[in-house]
Residue frames as qw, qx, qy, qz and C-alpha x, y, z in Angstrom:
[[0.773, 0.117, -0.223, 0.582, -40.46, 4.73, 7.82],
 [0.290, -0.940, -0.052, 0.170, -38.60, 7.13, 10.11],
 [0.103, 0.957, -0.187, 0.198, -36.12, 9.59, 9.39],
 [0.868, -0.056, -0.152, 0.470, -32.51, 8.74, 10.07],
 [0.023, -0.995, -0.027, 0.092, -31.25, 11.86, 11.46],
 [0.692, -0.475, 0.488, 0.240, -27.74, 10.21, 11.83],
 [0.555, 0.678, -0.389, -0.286, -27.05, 9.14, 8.48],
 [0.944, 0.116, 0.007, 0.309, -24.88, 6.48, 6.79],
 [0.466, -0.517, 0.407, 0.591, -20.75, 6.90, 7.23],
 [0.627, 0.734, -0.216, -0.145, -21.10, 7.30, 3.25],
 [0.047, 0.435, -0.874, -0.209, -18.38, 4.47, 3.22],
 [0.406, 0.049, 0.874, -0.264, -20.54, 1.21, 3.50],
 [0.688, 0.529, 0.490, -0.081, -22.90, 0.87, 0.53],
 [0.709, 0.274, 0.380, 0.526, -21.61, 0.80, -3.22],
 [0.271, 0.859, 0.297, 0.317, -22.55, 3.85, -4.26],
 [0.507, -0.851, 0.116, 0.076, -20.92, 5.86, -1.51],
 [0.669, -0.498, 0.410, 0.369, -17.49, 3.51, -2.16],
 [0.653, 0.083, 0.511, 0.553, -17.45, 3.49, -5.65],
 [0.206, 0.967, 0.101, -0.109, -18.34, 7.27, -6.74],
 [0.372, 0.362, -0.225, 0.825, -15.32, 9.76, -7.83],
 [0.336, -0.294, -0.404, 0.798, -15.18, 12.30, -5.39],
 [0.067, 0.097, -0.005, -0.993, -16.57, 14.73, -7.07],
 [0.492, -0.310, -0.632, -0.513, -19.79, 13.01, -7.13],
 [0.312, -0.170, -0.795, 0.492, -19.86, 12.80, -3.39],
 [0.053, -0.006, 0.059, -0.997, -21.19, 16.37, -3.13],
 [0.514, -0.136, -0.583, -0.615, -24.62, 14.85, -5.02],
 [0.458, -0.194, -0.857, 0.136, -24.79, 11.83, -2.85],
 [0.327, -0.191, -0.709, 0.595, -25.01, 13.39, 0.07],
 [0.287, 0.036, -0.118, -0.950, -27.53, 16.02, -1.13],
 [0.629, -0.026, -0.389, -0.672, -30.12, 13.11, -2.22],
 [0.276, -0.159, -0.902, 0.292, -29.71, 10.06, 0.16],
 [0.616, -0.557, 0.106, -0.547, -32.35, 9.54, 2.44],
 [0.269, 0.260, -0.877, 0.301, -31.78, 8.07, 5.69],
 [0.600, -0.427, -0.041, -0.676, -34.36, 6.33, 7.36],
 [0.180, -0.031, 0.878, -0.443, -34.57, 3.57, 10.96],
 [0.771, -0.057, -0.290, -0.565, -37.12, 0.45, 10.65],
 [0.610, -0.426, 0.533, -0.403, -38.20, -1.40, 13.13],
 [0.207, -0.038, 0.968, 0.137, -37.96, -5.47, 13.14],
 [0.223, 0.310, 0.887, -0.261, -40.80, -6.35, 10.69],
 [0.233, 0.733, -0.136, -0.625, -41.54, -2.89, 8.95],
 [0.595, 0.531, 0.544, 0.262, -41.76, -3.44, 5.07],
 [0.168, -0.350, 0.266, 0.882, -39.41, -1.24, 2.48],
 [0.512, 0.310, -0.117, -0.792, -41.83, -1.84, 0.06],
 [0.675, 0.103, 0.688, -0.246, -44.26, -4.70, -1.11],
 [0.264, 0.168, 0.755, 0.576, -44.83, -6.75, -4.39],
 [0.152, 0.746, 0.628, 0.162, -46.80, -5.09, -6.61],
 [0.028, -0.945, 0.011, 0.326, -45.82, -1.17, -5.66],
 [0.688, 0.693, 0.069, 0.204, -44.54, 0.64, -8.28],
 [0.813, -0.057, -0.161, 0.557, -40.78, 1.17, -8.34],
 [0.147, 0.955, 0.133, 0.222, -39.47, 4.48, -7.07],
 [0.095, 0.754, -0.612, 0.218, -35.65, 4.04, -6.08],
 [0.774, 0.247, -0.529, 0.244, -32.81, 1.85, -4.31],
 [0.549, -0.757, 0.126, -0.331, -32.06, 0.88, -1.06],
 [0.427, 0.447, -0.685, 0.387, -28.60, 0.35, 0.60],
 [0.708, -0.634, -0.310, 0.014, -28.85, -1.27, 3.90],
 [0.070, -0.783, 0.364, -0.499, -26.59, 0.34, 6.89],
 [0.192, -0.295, 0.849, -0.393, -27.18, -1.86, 9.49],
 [0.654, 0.097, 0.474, -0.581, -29.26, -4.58, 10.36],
 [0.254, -0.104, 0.951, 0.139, -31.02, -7.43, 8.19],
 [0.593, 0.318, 0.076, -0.736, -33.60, -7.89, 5.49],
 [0.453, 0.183, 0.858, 0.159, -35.35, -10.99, 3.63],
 [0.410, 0.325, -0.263, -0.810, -36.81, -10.32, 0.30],
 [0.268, 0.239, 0.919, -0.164, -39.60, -13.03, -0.39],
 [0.464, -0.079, -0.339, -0.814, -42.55, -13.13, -2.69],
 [0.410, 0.085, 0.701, -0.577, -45.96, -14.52, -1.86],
 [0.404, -0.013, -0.676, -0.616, -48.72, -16.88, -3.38],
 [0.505, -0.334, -0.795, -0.045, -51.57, -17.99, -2.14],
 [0.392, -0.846, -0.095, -0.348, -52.95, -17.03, 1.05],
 [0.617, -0.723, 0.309, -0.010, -49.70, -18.21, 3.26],
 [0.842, 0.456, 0.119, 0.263, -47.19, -19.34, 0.82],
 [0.143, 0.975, -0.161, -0.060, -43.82, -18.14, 0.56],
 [0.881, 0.277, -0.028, 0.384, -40.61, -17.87, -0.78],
 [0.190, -0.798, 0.424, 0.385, -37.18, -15.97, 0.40],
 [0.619, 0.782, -0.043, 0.056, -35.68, -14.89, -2.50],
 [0.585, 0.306, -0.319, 0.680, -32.34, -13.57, -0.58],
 [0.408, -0.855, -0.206, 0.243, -31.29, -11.84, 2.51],
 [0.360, 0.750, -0.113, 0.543, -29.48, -8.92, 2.58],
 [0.560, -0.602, -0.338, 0.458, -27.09, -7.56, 5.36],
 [0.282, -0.769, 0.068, 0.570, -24.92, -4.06, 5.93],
 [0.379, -0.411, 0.630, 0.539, -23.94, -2.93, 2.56],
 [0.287, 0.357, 0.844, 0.279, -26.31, -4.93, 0.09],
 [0.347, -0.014, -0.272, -0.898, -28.68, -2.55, -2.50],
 [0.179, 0.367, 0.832, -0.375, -32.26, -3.45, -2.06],
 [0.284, 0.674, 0.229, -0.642, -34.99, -2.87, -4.45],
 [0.026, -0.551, 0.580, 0.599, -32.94, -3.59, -7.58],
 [0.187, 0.159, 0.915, 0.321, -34.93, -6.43, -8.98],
 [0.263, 0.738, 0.525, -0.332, -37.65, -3.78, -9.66],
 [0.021, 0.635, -0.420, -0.648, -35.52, -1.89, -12.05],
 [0.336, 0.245, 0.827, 0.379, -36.42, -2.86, -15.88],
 [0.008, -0.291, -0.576, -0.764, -39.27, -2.09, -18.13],
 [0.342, -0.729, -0.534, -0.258, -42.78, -2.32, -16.00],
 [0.077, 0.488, -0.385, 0.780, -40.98, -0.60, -12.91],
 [0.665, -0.472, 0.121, -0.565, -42.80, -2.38, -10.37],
 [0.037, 0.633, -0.754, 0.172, -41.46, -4.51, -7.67],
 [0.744, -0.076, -0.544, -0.381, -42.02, -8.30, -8.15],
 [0.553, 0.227, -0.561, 0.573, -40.82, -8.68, -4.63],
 [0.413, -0.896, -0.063, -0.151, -41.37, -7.64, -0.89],
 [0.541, 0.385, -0.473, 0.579, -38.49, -6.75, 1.48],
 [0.584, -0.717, -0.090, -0.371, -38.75, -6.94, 5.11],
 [0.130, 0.605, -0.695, 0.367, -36.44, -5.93, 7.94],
 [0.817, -0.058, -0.560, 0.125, -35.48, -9.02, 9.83],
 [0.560, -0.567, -0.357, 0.487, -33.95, -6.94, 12.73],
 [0.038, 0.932, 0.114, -0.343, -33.98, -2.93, 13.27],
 [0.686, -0.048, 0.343, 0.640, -32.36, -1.50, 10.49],
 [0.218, 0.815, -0.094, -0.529, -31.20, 2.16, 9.02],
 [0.631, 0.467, 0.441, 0.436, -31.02, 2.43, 4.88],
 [0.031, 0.605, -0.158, -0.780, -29.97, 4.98, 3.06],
 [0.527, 0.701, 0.463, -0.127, -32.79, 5.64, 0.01],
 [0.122, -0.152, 0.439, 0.877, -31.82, 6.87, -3.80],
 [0.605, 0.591, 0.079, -0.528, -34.73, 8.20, -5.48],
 [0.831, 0.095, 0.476, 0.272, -33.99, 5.73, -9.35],
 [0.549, 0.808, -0.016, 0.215, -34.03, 8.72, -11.57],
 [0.126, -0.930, 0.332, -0.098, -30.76, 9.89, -9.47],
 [0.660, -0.421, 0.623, -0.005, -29.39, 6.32, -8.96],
 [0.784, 0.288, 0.415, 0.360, -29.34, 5.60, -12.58],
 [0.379, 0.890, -0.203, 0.154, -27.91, 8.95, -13.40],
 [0.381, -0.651, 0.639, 0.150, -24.69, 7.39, -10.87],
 [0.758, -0.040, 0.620, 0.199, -24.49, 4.73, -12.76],
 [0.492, 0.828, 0.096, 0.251, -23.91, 6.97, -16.21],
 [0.126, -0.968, 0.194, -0.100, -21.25, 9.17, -14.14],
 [0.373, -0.616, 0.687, -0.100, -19.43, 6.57, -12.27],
 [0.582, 0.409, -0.682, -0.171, -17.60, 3.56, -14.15],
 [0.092, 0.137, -0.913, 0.374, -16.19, 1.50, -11.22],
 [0.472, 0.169, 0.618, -0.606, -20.15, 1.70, -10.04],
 [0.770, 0.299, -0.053, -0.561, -21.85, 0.82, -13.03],
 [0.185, 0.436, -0.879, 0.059, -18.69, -1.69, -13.35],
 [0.203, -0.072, 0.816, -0.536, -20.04, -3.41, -9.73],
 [0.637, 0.168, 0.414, -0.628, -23.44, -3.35, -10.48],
 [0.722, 0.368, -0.261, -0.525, -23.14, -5.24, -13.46],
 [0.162, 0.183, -0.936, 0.255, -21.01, -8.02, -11.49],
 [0.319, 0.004, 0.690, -0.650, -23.58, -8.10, -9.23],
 [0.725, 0.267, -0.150, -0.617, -26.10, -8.48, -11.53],
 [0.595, 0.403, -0.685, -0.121, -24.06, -11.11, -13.32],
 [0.033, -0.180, 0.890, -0.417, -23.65, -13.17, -9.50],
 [0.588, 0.061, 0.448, -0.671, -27.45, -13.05, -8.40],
 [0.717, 0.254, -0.287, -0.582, -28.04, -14.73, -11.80],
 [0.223, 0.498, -0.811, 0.211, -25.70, -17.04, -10.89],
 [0.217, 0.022, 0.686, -0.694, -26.97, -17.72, -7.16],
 [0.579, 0.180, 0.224, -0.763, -30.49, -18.16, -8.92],
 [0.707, 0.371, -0.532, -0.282, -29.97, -20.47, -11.35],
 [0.112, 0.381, -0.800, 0.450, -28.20, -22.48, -8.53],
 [0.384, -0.094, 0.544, -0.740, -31.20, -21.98, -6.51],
 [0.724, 0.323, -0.236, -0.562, -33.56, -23.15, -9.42],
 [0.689, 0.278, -0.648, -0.167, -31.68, -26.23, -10.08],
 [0.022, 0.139, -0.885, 0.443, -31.55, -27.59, -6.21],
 [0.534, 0.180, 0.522, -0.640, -35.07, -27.24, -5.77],
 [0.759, 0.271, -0.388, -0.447, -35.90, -29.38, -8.93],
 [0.840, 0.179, -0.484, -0.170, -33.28, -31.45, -7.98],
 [0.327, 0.330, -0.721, 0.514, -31.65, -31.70, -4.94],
 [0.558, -0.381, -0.725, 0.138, -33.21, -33.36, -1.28],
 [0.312, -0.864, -0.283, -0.274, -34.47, -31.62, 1.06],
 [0.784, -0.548, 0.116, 0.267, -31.20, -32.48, 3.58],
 [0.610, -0.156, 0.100, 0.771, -29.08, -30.79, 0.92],
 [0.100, 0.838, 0.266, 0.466, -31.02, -27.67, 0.42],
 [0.408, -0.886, -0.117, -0.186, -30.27, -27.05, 3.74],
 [0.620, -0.358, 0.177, 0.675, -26.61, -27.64, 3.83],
 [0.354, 0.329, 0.306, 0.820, -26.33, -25.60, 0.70],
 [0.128, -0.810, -0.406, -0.403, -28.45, -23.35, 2.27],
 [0.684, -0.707, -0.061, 0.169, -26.37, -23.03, 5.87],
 [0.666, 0.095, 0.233, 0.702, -22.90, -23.01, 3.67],
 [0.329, 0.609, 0.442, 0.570, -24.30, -20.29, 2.09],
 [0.389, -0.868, -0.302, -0.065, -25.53, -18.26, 4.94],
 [0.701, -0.519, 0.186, 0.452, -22.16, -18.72, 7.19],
 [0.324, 0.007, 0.236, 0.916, -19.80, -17.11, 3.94],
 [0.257, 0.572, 0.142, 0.766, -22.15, -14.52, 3.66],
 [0.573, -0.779, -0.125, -0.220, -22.80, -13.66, 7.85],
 [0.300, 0.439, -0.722, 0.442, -19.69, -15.44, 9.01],
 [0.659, -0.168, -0.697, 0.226, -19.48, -16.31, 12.44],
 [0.354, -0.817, 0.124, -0.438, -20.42, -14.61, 15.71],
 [0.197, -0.637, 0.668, -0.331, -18.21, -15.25, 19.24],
 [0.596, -0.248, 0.645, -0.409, -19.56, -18.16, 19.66],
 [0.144, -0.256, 0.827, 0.479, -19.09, -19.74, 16.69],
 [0.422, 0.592, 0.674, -0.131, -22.88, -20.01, 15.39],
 [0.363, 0.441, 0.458, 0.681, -23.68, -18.22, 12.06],
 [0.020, -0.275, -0.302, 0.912, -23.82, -14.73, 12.74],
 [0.331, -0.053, -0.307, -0.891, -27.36, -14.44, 11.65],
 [0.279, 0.129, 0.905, -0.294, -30.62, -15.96, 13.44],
 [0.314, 0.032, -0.713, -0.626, -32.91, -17.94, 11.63],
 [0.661, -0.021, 0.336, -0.671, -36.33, -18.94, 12.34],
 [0.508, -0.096, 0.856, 0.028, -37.29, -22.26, 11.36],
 [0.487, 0.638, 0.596, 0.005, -39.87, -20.93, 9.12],
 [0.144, 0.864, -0.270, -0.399, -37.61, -18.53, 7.61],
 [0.439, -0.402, 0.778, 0.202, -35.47, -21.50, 6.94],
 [0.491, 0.257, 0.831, -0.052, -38.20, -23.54, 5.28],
 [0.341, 0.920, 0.082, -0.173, -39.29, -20.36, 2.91],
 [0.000, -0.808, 0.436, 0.397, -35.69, -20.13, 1.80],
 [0.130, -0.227, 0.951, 0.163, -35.21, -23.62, 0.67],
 [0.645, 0.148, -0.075, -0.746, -38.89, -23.90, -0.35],
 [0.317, -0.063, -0.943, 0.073, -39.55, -26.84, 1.82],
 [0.488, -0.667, -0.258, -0.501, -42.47, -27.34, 4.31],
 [0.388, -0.667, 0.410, -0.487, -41.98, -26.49, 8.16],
 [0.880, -0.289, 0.341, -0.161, -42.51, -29.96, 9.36],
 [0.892, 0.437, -0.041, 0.110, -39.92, -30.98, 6.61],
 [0.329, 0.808, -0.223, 0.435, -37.66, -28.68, 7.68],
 [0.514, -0.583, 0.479, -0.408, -37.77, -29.20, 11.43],
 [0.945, -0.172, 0.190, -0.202, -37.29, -33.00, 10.79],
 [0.821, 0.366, -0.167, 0.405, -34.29, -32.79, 8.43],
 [0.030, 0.723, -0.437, 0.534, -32.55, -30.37, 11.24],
 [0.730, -0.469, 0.435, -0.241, -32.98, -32.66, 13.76],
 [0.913, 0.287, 0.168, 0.235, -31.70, -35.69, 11.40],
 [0.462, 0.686, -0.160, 0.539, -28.45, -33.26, 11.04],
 [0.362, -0.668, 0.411, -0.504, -28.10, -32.48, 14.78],
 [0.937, -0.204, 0.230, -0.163, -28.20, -36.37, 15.27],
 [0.853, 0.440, 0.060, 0.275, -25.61, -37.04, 12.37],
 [0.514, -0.581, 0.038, 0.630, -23.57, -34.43, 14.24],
 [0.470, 0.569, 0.453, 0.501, -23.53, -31.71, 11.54],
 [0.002, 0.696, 0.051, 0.716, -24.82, -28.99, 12.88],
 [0.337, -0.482, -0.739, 0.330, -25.86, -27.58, 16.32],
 [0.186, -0.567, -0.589, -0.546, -28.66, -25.88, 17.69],
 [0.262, -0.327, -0.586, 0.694, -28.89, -23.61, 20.33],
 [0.211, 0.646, 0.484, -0.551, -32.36, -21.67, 20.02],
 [0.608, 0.763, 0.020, -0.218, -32.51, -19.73, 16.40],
 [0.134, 0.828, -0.442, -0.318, -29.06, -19.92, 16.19],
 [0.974, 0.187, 0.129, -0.015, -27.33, -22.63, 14.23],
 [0.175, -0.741, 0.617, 0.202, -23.38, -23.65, 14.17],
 [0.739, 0.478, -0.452, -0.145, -21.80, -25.63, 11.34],
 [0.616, -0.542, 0.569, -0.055, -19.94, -28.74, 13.34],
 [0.735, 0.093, 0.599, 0.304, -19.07, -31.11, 10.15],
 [0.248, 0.687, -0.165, -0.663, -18.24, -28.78, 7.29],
 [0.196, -0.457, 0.836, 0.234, -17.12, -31.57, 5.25],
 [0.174, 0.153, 0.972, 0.027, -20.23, -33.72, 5.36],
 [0.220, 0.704, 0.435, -0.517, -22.16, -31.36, 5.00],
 [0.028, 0.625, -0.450, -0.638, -20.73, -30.33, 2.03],
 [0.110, -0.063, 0.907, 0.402, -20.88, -33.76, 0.79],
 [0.268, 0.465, 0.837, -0.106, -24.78, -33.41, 0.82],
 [0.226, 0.717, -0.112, -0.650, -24.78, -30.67, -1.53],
 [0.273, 0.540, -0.535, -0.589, -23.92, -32.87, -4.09],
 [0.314, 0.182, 0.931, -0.043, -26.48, -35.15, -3.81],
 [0.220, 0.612, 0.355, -0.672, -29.09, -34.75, -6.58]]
């Protein structure tokens, strides 16, 4: 990783917004800031756990691996989002990779310093235990579509999902391109499965497709295949 010489605005990631003031002083002493290219790796399953990453800008998938070409996105993270946190616990070691999706600057806590904020600051230890409390949520969610829900509503519930947490760019496409095989790893379908139920959705008028990017055109029906299953 390189060096962020720039820094974060120290408004944009939790820690930053939800300190007292007089804890700023700290922050800004221990952050690292570092720039990573598209593709670069914060840190891989299996390395042992040695702090928390806020993203700044840019985009990351966290995904684990089995097998020799297997995989699974766990969650993506944009501007804002901690990284790193599902390594935090007893063994300290992260069960998880995390890899930037397009160039992005973080701003690093060492853990022994990021769990003394959370002792200091209420409103942050407040957040983090929402957060905590959501992901489980979101997983359990995740868990029960893929037992039970088609493949054609993983991927609405998967596109719904995307769009409230990217939004929308000028052109009304989710503000966030997606590979096909990112697509298929998130919904833990296969590629050819994936590429056949998007086209079956581009026919059915649902969605459209204009190279990675993808625009919701039937919110409605799409919706309704979420709650097939």
């Amino acid at each position: 990783m390189k060096k962020d010489k720039q820094g974060c605005d120290l408004q944009t990631c939790l820690v930053c917004k939800l300190c007292v003031k007089e804890w700023k002083p700290a922050i800004t002493h221990e952050r690292k800031n570092f720039a990573l290219k598209k593709g670069a790796e914060l840190f891989k399953e299996g390395d042992p756990v040695n702090g928390v990453y806020f993203l700044h800008t840019g985009k990351v998938k966290v995904h684990k691996h089995w097998g020799e070409e297997k995989e699974l996105i766990v969650r993506f993270a944009k501007a804002g989002d901690i990284v790193g946190h599902r390594g935090i616990g007893t063994e300290l070691v992260y069960p998880v990779t995390a890899t930037v999706l397009e160039a992005a600057t973080v701003c690093f806590f060492e853990l022994e310093f990021f769990q003394a904020s959370l002792k200091v600051n209420q409103d942050l230890m407040y957040e983090m235990m929402m957060f905590y409390a959501r992901e489980l949520q979101e997983s359990e969610k995740r868990m029960r579509n893929l037992a039970h829900m088609p493949v054609k509503g993983r991927i609405a519930y998967a596109l719904l999902a995307l769009r409230d947490k990217f939004g929308r760019n000028e052109g009304g496409f989710i503000d966030f391109s997606l590979s096909r095989q990112d697509l298929a790893s998130y919904i833990g379908a296969t590629y050819e499965t994936t590429f056949r139920m998007l086209n079956e959705l581009i026919q059915e008028n649902l969605i459209i497709l204009s190279g990675k990017d993808i625009a919701i055109a039937n919110e409605e029906k799409l919706r309704q295949l979420t709650l097939a299953g």
